[in-house]
Each structure stands twice: as structure tokens, then as C-alpha cells.
N, C-alpha and C positions, 0 to 999 in steps of 0.2 A: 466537519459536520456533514458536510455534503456527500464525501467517501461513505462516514459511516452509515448513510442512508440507504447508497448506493449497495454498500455490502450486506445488508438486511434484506433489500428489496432480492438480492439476486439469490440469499440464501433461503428466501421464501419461495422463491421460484423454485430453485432445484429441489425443495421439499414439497413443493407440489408435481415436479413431473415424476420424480420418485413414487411417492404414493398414487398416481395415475395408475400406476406398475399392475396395482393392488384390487385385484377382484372388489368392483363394490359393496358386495355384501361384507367385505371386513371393515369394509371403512365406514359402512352404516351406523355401526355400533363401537361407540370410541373405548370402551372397556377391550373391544376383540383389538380393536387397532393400536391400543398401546398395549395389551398383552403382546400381541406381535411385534412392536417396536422394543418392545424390553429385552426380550428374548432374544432378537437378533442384534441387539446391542452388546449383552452378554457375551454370544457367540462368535461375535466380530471381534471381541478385546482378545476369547482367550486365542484366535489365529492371526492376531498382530503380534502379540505374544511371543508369537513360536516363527513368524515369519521371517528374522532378520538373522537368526543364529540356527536352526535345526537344520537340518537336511543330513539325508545319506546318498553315497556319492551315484547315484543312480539318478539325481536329478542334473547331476552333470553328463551323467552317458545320453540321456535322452537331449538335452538340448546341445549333445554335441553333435548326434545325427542331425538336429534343425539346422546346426552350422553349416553342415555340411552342406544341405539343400537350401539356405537360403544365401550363402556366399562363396559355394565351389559350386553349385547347380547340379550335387547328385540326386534323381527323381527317385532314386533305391529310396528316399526315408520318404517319398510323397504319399503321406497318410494323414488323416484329418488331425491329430493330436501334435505331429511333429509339423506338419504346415503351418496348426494356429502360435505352434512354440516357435518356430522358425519367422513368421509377422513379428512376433514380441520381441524376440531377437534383434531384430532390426532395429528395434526403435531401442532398445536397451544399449546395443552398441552406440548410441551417439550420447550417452553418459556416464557408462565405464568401458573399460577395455575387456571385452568378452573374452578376444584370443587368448589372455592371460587364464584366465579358466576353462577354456573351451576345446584346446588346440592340444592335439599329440597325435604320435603315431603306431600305428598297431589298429588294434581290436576300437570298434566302436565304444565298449564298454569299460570306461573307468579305470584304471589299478588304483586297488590301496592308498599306494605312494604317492600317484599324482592325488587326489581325493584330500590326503592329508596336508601334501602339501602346500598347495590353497587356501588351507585356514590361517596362513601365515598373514595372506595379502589385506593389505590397506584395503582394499574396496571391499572384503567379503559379505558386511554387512549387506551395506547398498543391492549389492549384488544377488546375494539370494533371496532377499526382500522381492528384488524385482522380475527374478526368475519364477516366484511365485504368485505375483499380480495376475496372470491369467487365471491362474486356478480360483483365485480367490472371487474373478469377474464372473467363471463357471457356478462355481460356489452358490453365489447370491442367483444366479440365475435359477439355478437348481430349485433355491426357496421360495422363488417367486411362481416355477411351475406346480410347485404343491397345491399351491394358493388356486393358481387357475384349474387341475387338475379337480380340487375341490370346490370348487366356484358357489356352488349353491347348495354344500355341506360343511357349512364356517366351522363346526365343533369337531369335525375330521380332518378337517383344510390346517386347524391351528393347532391339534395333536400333532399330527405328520409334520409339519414345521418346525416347533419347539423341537422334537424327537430327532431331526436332524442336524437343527443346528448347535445343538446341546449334545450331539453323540462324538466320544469321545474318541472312536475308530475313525472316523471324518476327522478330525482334529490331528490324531495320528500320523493316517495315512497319505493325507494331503500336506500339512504344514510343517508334523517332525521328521514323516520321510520323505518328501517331498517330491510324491508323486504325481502324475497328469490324470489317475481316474475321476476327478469329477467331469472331464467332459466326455469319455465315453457315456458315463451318467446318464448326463443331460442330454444327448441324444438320445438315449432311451426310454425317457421320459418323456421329451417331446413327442417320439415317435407313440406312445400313450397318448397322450392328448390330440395329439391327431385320428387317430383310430375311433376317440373318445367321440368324436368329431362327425365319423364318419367319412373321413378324408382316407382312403387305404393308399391309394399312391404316393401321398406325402409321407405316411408312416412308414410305409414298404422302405421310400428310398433312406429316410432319417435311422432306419433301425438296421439297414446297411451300412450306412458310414459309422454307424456304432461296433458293425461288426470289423470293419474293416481296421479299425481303430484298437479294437479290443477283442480277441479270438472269443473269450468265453460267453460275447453276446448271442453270439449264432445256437447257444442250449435252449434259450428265451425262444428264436421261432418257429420250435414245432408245436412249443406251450402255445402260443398266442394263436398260430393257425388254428388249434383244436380249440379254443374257450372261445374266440371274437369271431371265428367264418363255421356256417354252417354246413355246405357245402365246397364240394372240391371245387368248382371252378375260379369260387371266390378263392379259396386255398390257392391255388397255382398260383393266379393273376399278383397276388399278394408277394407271394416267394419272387416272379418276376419282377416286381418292383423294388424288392429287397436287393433283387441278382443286382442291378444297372451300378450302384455305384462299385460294387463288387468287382464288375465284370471292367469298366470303366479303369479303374485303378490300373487290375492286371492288365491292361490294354498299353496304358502309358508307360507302365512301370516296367513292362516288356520291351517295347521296341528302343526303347535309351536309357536301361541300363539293363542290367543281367540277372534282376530279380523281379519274382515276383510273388506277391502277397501270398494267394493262395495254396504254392510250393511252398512258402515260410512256413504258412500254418501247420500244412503237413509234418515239415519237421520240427516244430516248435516244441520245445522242455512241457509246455500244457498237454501234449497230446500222454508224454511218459506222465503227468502229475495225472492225467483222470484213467489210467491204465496202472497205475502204481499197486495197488489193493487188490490182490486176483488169487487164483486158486489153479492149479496144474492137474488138468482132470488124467491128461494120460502124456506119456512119454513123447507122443510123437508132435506135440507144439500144441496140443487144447489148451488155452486157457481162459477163463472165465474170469473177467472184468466186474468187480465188484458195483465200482461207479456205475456204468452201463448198465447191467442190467438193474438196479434200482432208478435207473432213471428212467429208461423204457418202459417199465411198470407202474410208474406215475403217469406216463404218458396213456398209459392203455387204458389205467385206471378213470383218469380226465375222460377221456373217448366215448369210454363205455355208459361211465355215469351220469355224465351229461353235466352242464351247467345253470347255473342258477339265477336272478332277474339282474346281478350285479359281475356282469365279467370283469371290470377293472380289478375290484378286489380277490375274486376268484384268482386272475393271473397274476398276481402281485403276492398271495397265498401260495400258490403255488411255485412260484419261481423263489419266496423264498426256502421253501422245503428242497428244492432242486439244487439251491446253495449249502442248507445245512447239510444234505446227504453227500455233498463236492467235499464241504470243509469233514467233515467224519471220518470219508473211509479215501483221500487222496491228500497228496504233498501239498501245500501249498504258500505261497511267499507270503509275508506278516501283511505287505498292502493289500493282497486281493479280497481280506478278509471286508474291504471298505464295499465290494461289490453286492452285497444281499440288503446291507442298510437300509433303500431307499423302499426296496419291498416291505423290508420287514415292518417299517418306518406305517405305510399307509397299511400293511395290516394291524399293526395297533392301534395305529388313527380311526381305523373303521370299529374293531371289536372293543377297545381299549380293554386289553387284557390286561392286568397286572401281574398277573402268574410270568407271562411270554416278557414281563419287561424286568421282572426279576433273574427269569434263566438268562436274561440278556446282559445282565450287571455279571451274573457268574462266568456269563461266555469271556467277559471282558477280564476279569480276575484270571482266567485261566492264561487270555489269551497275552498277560504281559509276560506270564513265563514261557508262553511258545516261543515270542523272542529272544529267546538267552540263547535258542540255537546257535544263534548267529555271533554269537560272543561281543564282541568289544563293536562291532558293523551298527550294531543295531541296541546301543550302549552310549558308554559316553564318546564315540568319535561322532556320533550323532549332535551334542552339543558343544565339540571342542573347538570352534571357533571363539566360544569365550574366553577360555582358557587352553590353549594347544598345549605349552607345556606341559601341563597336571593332568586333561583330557585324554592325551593322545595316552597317555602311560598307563592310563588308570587300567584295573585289572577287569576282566569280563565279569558279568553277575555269576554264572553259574563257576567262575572258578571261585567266589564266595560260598558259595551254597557246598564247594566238594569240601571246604575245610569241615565240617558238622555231615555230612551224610554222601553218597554217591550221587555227583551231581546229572549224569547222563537220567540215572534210573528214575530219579525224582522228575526228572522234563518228560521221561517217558510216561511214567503216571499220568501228571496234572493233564500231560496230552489225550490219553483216553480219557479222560474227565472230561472233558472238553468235548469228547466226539460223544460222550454218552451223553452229556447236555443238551447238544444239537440233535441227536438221534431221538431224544424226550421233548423236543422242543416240535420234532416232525410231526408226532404223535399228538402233540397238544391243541398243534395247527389244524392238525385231519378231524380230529373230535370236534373242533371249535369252525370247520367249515363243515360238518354236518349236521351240526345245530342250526348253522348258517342263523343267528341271532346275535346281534349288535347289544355289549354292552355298553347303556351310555351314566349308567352311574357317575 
């Protein structure tokens, strides 16, 4: 009797420093605070779900770099996303055996064979359950910065919220492939709430380590210089606080080992995906960068037109057009698509457009056949820890699809679909920030 007291008493506690979490205007109103306990109850089953069998083997390249740095002490992988995996790591080894998953040699990055191999093992569950606990601590933190992000706009605070935690590209890109973007995310978002703040130094350094973490953060700070600083000096001082963890990284990551971040960038596969779409004006090396120059043209366009009483939403509008126009007209891998969400996420939370959350269910339709590129990768070896026998064999979707029609041509299709939805979606957004009028139907 005494236990069970004990155990009530303590789980009243941990339900009230939980909800502490939670902006008081949601807790004011207990309809808003069990809408939001619903919803993220939902959202929490369907990533427990997927957390103990999905993954593609890129959740093992990445925490094998953490290996590396948190039990051979290479500082080459000391970067915010492989640090916080390389801590987890540590404590994960004292209840399975990591090196059995972790450990080869060659290329940082996975083969196949080893990838497949692994789904043999006794611990696999355990194991990527718990390879995945960080993200999922990211995750919830993510939902709680809505909250505060919207602190004293409860009916945008709990669109934005439900909208994430119910989106199925987060569900995807985190739990079936089982990728680390929700903590670039989350520093990018804090670095919002801090600016939101008036804190530019906090945000400066937070939305550095987001870069440092995540290359395609750094498209975000010319947007933000232009809509939140009015002047250059605050511009500079801002970029200077962005430079420090920047500058910091390649400092360490230089003098003990042989790399460093911002020569990775330069050669990194991202610089060919946003230079991929271009035009050859003359023989002797012109070419014209599709990406680029549309992106520089939002940029000039922001500049010129000026901003309106609401910059959060302004740069959250506009950084997701800066996305749509990346995914349209460049290459890019099935997880990055998890990166415009959070925007797109508070721009319907603000306008609550239903138009932009229908073309967003089509982008999703499209976007499961974008994955068939990748055949059997991004298929069933994604779930063949259930079954590896019948899993590993099974055949790709698109070599289903060649039996009845051309299966290349048909993924070439749904893929302009895809870029023409986003490209309509840009449009939808620019009409709907020059109306600059909040639907709250």
C-alpha cells in the first residue's frame, strides 16, 4: 500500500514538472492542454512505433563517427550532432555491445553488407530503440519550443504543435530513417526564440552550431540579417556571433586532426545538389545556377520590400519558399526534405491556410515515390530487422512498377509534380504574405 502511494505521489510529480515545461497560457485552459496532451500522445505512439525496427544504415555511419570521437578520441567528427550522439553512446555501451554494430574498417560510411548484416543480431532491437532516444529527447523539445515560440498566441502555439507532431516527414525522417535532423532543428529554433527575445548574441552563437551541425543552415542567415536587423552594424555584430562557434570548431578541429569543417563544406555533395539545375550560357565555363539565382532574388526582393509588424512569421515564410525553391529545381536526399517542416509548420499555424496543407499532403504523395530512387535502401531493408530472411530479398518498389509501365520515367514524372507543387506552393505563400492577413477560421 505504502509503494503504491509512493508510486502515484512520484508520478504526480513528474506530471507536474512536465507540464511546468508548458507556456501558462496553455495550461489556463484545460480543453487547450488536453488538446495538446492528445496530440502528442498520438505522436509519441506512432515514433515508438517505428523506433525499435526502422532505420537505414546511415544511422549507423553517423554514430560510427561518434564512435570514433567518443572512444578513439578523433576530434575530425567534433560537431554538435556527433558529440551529442557520441554522450549517448557512452551510456548505451554499458547495455549492449556498440562495437558489434559500430566497428569496421575503411570509409566512415556503412556498406550495404555490413548494414544488412546487423539485422541478424540478438540486441538489434534494444539497440536502435536506443540509438534513437536522443532524437526523440530533440523531438519533444522541439514541441515544447512551439509552445514558447507562441507563448501568448495559444491558437498558433497548438496549430504549429499538432502540425509537427502529426507530420509524417518527421515521423519518416527521424524514426524510419533514422536520421540526427531534429537537433540541427532545435537549434534553429531556439536561435528564434532567442532573437524573439532580443538576445542577438545567444541567437548569433545557437544558429552557428546549427550551422556547424547542418551545412544548409547557413541559407537561413542572410534571410534573418535582412527581416530581424535594420541596419548593418547590427548585421555584422550578428554574423560575428554566428562566426564564434564556427570559427571555434575549425580552430580545434585543425590543430588535432587534419580536418576541418569549413573545407568539408566547401567540398561537400550539398554544394553539387544546389549547383545541380543550371544552364551553359557559353563555351568557355558560364554557367548559370538555377538555385542561386532564385534564391538571391528572394533575397533582394525581402531587402527592397521591407518587412511587416510580424518578423518571426515573415522569416519562417520565407525560409520556407527558400526550401521549396532547393527541393524544385536541386538533387536532394529523401531526409532533407524533414528541413522546411518546422517553417512551414508556423506558417500555417499563423495563416492557417488549408489550400498550403492540402499541396502539403500532395507533396507527401509524391514524395513516397521520390524514394523508390533508391530501390531496396529505402524499402524493405529499412524494416528487415523483422524479418531479414523475406526483407533483405524482397524486390525494390520501382522494379514493381517496371512490370505494368517504365519504371525510371514514371519517378521522372511524379518528380516534376512534385517540383511543380512546391513551385505553386511558393506562389501561394507570396500572395498570402502580401495580403499579410491571418486566417483564423
Amino acid at each position: 500500500m505504502a509503494l503504491s502511494i509512493a508510486i502515484d505521489t512520484a508520478i504526480k510529480k513528474m506530471k507536474d514538472y512536465a507540464l511546468r515545461l508548458i507556456p501558462i497560457a496553455y495550461r489556463e485552459d484545460p480543453s487547450v492542454l488536453n488538446t495538446l496532451i492528445k496530440w502528442f500522445l498520438v505522436g509519441l505512439l506512432a515514433r515508438l512505433l517505428f523506433m525499435p525496427f526502422a532505420f537505414h544504415g546511415d544511422l549507423l555511419s553517423t554514430y560510427h563517427r561518434s564512435y570514433l570521437l567518443i572512444f578513439e578520441g578523433s576530434l575530425r567528427y567534433l560537431n554538435p550532432h556527433e558529440t551529442i550522439q557520441a554522450i549517448a553512446l557512452w551510456v548505451i555501451s554499458h547495455i549492449v555491445p556498440v562495437k558489434d554494430f559500430l566497428v569496421w574498417s575503411g570509409s566512415t560510411s556503412v556498406s550495404n553488407s555490413f548494414w544488412l548484416g546487423t539485422l541478424d543480431h540478438n540486441n538489434i532491437f534494444s539497440f536502435i530503440f536506443l540509438l534513437k532516444m536522443p532524437y526523440l529527447l530533440f523531438d519533444i523539445a522541439i514541441c515544447i519550443l512551439f509552445l514558447h515560440l507562441f507563448r501568448n498566441e495559444v491558437k498558433i502555439g497548438t496549430r504549429v504543435f499538432i502540425f509537427w507532431v502529426l507530420n509524417p516527414i518527421v515521423i519518416f525522417s527521424v524514426y524510419v530513417f533514422g536520421r540526427f535532423e531534429v537537433i540541427p532543428i532545435f537549434f534553429i529554433l531556439l536561435s528564434l526564440y532567442y532573437i524573439k527575445e532580443n538576445n542577438s548574441v545567444a541567437s548569433g552563437c545557437l544558429l552557428g552550431i546549427s550551422i556547424v551541425s547542418r551545412y544548409y543552415a547557413l541559407l537561413l542567415l542572410p534571410l534573418l540579417l535582412i527581416i530581424f536587423f535594420k541596419n548593418w552594424k547590427d548585421r555584422i555584430l550578428y554574423t560575428l556571433w554566428t562566426s564564434i562557434p564556427i570559427i571555434i570548431l575549425n580552430l580545434i578541429t585543425r590543430l588535432y586532426s587534419d580536418s576541418s569543417p569549413s573545407v568539408n563544406f566547401v567540398k561537400s555533395h550539398f554544394i553539387d545538389y544546389v549547383t545541380g539545375m543550371n544552364f551553359i550560357i557559353e563555351e568557355n565555363g558560364q554557367i548559370l545556377y538555377v538555385f542561386i539565382l532564385a534564391y538571391v532574388c528572394i533575397l533582394l526582393y525581402i531587402f527592397y520590400k521591407g518587412c511587416n509588424t510580424k518578423p518571426l512569421i515573415e522569416y519562417c515564410s520565407y525560409s520556407t519558399i527558400i526550401f521549396l525553391l532547393f527541393y524544385s529545381t536541386s538533387y536532394f536526399h529523401p531526409h532533407y526534405f524533414v528541413w522546411f517542416i518546422p517553417f512551414l509548420g508556423i506558417f500555417y499555424g499563423y495563416y492557417h491556410d488549408n489550400s498550403i496543407m492540402e499541396l502539403h499532403c500532395l507533396q507527401i504523395v509524391c514524395f513516397m515515390f521520390y524514394t523508390f530512387y533508391w530501390g531496396q535502401a529505402l524499402a524493405s531493408w529499412m524494416i528487415a530487422s523483422i524479418n531479414p530472411e523475406v526483407l533483405k530479398t524482397m524486390t525494390a518498389p520501382i522494379n514493381f512498377i517496371r512490370y505494368f509501365y517504365p519504371g525510371l520515367f514514371l519517378l521522372n514524372v511524379v518528380r516534376s509534380i512534385f517540383s511543380a507543387i512546391s513551385i505553386f506552393m511558393v506562389g501561394m505563400i507570396l500572395w498570402r504574405l502580401k495580403e499579410a492577413i491571418p486566417n483564423e477560421e
